[in-house]
Z-matrix of the N, CA and C atoms (Angstrom, degrees):
N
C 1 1.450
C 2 1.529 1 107.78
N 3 1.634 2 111.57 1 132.26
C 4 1.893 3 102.62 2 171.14
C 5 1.437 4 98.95 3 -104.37
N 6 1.635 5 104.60 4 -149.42
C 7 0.858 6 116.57 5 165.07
C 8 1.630 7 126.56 6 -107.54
N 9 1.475 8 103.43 7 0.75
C 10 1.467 9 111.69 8 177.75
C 11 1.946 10 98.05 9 -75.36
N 12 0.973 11 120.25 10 -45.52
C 13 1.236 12 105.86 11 148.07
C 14 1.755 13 152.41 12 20.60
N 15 1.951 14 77.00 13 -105.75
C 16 1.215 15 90.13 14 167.41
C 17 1.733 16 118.86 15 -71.95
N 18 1.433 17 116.94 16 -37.85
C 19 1.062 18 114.05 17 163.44
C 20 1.331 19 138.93 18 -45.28
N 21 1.760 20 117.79 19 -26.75
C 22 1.104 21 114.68 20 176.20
C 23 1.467 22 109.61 21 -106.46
N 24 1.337 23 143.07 22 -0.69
C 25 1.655 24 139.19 23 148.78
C 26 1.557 25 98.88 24 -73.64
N 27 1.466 26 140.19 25 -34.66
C 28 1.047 27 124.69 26 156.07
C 29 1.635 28 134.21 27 -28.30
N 30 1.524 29 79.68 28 -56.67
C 31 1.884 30 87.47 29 -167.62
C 32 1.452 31 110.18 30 -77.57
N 33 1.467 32 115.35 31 -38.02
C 34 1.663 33 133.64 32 171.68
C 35 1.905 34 113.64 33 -54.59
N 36 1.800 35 107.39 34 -46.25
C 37 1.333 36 84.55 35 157.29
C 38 2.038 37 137.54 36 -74.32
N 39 1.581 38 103.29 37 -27.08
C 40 0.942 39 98.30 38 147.57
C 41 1.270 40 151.25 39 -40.19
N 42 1.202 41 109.39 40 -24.56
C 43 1.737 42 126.43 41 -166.75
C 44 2.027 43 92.35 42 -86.61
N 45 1.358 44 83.55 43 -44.62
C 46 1.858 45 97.74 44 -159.98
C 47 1.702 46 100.96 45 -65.53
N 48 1.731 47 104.50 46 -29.14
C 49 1.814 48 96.07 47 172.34
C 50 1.161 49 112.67 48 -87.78
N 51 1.057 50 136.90 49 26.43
C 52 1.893 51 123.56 50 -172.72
C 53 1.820 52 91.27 51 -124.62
N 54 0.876 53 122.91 52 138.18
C 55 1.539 54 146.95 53 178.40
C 56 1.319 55 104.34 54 -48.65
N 57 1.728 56 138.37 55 -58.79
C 58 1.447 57 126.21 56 163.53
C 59 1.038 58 128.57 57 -69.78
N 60 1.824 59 130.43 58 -7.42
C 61 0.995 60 134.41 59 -174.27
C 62 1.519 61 93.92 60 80.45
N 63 1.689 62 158.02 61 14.78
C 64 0.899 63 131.20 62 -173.57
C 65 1.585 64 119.48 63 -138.86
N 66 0.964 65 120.88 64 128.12
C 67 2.136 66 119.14 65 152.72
C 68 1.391 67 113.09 66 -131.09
N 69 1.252 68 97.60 67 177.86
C 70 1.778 69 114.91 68 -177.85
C 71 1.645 70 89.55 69 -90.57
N 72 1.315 71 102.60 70 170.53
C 73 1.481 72 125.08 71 -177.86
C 74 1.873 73 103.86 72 -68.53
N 75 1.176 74 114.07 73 -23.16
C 76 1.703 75 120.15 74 175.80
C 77 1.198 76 103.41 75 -68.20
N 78 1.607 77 122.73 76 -35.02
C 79 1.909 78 112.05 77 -159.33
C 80 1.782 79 96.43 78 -83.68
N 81 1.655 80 96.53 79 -41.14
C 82 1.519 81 105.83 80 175.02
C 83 1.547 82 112.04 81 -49.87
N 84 1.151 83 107.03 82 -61.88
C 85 1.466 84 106.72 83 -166.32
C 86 1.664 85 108.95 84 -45.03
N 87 1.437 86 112.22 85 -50.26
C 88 1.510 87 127.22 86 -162.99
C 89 1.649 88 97.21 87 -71.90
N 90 1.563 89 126.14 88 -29.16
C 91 1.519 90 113.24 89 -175.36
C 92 1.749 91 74.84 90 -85.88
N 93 0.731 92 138.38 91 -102.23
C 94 1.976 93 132.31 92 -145.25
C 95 1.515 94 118.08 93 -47.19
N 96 1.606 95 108.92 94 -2.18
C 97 1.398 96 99.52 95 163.48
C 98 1.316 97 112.43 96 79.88
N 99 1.283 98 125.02 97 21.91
C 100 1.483 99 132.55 98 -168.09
C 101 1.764 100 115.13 99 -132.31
N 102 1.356 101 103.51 100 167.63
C 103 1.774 102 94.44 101 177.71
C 104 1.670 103 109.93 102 -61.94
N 105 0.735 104 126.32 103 -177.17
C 106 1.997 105 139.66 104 162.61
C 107 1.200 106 119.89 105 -91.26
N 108 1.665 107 113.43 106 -18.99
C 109 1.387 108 110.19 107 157.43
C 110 1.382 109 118.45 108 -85.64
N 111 1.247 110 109.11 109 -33.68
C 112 1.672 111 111.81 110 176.88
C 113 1.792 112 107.04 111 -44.58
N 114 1.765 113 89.71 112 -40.50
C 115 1.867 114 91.46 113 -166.02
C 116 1.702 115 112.68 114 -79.88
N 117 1.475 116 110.09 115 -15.77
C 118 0.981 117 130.25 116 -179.22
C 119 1.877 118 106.30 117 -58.73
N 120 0.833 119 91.47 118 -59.75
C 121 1.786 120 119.76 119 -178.89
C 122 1.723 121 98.50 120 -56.58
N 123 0.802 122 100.23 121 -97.10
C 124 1.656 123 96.77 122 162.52
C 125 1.678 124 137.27 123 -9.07
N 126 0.974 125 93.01 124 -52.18
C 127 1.701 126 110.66 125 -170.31
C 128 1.433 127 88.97 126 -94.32
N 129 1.458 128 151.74 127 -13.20
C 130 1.105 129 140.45 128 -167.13
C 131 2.067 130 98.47 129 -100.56
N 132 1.445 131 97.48 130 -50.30
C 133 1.599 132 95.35 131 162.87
C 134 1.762 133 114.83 132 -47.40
N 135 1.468 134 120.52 133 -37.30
C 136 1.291 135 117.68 134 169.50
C 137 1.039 136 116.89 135 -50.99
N 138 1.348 137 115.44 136 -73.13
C 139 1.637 138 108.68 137 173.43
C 140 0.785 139 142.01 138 -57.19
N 141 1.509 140 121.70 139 -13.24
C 142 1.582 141 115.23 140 165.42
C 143 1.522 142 115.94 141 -72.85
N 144 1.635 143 106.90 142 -11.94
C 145 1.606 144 119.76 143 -173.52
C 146 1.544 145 104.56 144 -83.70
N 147 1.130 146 115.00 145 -6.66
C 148 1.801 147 132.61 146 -177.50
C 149 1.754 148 100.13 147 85.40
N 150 1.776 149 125.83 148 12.17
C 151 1.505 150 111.88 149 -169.05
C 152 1.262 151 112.69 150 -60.36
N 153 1.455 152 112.73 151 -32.74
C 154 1.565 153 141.05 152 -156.52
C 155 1.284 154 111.10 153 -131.31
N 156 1.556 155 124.24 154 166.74
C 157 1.232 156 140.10 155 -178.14
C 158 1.672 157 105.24 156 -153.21
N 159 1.377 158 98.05 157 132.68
C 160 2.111 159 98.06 158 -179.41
C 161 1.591 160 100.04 159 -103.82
N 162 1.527 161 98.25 160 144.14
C 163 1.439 162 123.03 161 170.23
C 164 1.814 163 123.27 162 -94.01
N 165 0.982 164 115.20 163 73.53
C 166 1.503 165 115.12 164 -155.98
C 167 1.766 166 101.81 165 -74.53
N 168 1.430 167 93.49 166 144.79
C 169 1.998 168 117.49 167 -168.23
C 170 1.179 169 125.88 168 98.85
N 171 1.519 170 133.98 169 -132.11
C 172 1.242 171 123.84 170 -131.51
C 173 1.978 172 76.53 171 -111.11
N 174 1.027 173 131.83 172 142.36
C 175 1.568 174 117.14 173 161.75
C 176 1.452 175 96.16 174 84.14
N 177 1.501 176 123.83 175 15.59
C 178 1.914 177 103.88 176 -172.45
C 179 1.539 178 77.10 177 -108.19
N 180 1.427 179 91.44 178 -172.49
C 181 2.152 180 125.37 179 179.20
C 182 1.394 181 82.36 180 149.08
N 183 1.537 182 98.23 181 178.01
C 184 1.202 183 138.84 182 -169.86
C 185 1.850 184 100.08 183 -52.74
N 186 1.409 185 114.39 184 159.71
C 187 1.125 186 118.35 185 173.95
C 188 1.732 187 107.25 186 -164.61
N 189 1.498 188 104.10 187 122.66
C 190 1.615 189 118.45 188 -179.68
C 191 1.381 190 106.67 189 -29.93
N 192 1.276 191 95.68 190 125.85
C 193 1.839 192 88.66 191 170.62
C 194 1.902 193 103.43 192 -131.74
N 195 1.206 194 106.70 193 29.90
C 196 1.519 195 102.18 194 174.40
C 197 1.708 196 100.06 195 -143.18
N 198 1.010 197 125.29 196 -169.10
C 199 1.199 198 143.64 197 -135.67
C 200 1.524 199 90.42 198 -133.95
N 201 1.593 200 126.10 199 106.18
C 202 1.343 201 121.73 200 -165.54
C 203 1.620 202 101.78 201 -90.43
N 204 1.293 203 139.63 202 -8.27
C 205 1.074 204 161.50 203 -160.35
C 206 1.618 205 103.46 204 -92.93
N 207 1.385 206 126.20 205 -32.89
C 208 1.505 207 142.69 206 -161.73
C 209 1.738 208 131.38 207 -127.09
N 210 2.033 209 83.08 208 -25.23
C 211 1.426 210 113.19 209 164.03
C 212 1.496 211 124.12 210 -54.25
N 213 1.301 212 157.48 211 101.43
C 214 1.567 213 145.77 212 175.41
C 215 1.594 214 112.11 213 -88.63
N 216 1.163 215 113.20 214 167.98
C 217 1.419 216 132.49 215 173.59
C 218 1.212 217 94.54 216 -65.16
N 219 1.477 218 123.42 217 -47.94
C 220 1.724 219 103.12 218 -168.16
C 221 1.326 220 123.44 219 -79.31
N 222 1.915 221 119.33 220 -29.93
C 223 1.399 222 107.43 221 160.54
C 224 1.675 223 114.88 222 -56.95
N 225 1.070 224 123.91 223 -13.77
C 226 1.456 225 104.07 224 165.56
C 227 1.614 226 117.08 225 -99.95
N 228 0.789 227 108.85 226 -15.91
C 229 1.869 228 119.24 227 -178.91
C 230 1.982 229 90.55 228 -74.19
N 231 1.136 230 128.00 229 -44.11
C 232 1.105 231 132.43 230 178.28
C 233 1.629 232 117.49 231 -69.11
N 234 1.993 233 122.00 232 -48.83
C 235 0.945 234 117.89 233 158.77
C 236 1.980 235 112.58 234 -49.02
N 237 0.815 236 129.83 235 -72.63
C 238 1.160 237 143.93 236 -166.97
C 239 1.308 238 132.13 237 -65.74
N 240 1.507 239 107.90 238 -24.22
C 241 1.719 240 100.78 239 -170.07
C 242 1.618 241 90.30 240 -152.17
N 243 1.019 242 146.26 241 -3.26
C 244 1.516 243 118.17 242 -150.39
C 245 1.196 244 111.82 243 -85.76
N 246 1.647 245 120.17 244 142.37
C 247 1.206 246 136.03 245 -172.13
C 248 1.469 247 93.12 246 100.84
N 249 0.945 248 122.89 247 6.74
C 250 2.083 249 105.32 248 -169.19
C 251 1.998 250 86.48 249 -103.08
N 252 1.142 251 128.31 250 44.71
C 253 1.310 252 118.66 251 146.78
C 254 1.496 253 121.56 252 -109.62
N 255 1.381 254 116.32 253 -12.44
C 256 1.269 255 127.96 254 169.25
C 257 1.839 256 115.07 255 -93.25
N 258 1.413 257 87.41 256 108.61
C 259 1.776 258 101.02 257 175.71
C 260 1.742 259 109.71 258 -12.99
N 261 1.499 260 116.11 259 166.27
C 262 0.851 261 95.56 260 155.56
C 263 2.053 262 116.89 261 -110.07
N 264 1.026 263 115.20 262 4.52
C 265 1.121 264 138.42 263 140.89
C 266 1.604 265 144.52 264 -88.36
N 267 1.321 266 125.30 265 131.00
C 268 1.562 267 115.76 266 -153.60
C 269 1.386 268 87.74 267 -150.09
N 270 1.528 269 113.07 268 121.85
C 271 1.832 270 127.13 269 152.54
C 272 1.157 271 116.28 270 -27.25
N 273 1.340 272 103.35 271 132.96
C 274 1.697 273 107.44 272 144.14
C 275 1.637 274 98.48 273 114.89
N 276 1.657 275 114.39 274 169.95
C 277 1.657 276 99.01 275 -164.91
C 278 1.667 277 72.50 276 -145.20
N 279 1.685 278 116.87 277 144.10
C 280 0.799 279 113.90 278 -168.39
C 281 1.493 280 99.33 279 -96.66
N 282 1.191 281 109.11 280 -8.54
C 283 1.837 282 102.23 281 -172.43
C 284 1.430 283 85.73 282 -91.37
N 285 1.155 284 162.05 283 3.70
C 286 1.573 285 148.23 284 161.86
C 287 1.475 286 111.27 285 -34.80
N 288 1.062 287 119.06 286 170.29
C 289 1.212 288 126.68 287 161.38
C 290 1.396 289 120.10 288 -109.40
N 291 1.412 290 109.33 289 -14.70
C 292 1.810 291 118.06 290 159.44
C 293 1.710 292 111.29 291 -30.04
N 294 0.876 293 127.42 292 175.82
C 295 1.169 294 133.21 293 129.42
C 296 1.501 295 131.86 294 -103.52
N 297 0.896 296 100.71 295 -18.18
C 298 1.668 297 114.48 296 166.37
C 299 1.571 298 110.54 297 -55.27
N 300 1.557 299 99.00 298 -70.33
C 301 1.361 300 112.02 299 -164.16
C 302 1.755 301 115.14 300 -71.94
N 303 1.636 302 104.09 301 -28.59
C 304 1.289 303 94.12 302 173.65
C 305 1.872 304 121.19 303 -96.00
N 306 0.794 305 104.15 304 5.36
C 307 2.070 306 117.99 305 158.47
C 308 1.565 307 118.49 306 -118.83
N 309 1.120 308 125.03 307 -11.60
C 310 1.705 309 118.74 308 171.36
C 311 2.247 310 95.63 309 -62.39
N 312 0.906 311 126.46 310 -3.80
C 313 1.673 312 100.23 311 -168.01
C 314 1.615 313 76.63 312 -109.14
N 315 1.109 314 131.22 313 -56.01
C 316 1.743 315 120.94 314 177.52
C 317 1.175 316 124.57 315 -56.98
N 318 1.186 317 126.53 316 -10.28
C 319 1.434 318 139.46 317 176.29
C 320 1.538 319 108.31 318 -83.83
N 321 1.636 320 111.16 319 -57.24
C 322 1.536 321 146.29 320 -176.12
C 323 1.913 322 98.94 321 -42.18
N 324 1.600 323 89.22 322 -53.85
C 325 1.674 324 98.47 323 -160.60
C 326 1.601 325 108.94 324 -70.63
N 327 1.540 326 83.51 325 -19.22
C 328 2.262 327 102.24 326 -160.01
C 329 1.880 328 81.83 327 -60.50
N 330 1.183 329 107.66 328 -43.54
C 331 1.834 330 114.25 329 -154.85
C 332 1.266 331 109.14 330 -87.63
N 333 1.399 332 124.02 331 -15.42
C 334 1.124 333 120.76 332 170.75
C 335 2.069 334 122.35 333 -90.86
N 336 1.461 335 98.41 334 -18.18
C 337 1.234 336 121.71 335 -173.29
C 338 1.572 337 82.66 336 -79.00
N 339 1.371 338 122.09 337 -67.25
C 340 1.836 339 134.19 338 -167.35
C 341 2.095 340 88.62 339 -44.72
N 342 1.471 341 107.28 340 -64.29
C 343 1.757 342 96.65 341 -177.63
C 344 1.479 343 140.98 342 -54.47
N 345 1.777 344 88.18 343 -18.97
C 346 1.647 345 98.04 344 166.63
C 347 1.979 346 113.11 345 -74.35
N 348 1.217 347 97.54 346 -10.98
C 349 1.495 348 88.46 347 -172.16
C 350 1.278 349 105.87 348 -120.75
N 351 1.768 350 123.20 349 30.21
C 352 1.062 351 98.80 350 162.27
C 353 1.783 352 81.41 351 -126.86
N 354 1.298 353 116.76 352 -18.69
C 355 1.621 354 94.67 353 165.58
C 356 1.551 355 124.51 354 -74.87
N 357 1.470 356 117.64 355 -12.64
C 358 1.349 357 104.61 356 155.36
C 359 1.691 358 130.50 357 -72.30
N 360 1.204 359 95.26 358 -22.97
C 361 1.962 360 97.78 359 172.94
C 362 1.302 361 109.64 360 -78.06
N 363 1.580 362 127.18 361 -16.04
C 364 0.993 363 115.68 362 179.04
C 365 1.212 364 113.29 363 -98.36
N 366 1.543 365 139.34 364 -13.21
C 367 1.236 366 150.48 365 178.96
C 368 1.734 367 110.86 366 -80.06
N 369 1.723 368 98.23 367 -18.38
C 370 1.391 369 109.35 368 -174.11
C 371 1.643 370 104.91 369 -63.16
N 372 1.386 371 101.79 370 -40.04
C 373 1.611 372 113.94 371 -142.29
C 374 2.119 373 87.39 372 -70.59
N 375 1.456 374 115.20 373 -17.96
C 376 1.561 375 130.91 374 -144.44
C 377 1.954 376 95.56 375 -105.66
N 378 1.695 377 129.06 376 82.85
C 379 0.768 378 129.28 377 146.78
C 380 1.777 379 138.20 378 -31.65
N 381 1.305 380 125.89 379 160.85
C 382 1.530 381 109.29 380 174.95
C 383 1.781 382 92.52 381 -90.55
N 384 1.217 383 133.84 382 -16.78
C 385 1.407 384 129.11 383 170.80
C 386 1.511 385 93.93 384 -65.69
N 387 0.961 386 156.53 385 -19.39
C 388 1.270 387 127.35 386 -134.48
C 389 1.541 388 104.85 387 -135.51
N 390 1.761 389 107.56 388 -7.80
C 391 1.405 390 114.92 389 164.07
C 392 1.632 391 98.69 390 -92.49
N 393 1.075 392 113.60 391 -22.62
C 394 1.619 393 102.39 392 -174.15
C 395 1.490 394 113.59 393 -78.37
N 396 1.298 395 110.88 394 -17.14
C 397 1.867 396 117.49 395 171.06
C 398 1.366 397 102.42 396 -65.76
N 399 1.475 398 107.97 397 -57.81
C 400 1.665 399 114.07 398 -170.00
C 401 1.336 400 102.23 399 -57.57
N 402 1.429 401 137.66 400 -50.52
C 403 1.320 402 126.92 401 175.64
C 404 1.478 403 126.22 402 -65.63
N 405 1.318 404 109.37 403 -24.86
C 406 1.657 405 114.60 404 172.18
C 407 1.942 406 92.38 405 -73.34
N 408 1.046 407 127.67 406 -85.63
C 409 1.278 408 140.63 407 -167.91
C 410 2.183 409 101.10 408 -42.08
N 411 1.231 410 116.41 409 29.58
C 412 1.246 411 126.15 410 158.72
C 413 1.420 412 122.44 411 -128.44
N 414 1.792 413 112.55 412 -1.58
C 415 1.432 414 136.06 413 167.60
C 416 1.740 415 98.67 414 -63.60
């Protein structure tokens, strides 16, 4: 898991509570607490994923372009991050003669490959409507 991530179900439920669906990368940045380039970066991987759509000039930013109701955590955990739970470094040398050292990185990867697919089924079940209830319903 990164933080481009959280940053971008951040900004996407944001989008889904505001009445036009829309802000600039400044309103984003200031609700997630992050730089405007960070959100910049982010929200641009969105749109190439079709999540979002930009309004360019005076009154433009980002604007919802999916269906927050149909949207999941994992099509965006997948646009954005997937595979980033496995290190990018892993123990062990496979030409060893250990056995430890030469199967702990095939073993390592087997469990990290197995955790990507059960945190994507579980991210499936997790709409961007459906974090924005849980966060309204804590008002």
């Amino acid at each position: 898991m990164n933080s481009d991530f959280v940053i971008a179900s951040h900004s996407l439920v944001l989008l889904a509570n505001l009445p036009d669906h829309m802000a600039n990368s400044d309103t984003i940045a200031e609700n997630v607490c992050t730089n405007p380039a960070r959100v910049r970066k982010v929200m641009s991987a969105l749109r190439k994923k079709g999540f979002v759509r930009t309004k360019e000039g005076i009154g433009g930013g980002y604007i919802l372009n999916c269906n927050p109701e149909k949207t999941t955590l994992s099509q965006i955990y997948l646009a954005i991050s997937t595979g980033s739970l496995k290190p990018n470094w892993c123990t062990g040398d496979p030409d060893q003669k250990c056995i430890i050292s030469s199967n702990a990185q095939n073993v390592m990867d087997q469990i990290f490959y197995e955790s990507e697919m059960h945190l994507q089924s579980y991210l499936n079940e997790i709409t961007i409507s459906s974090v924005l209830e849980r966060i309204k319903s804590l008002e």
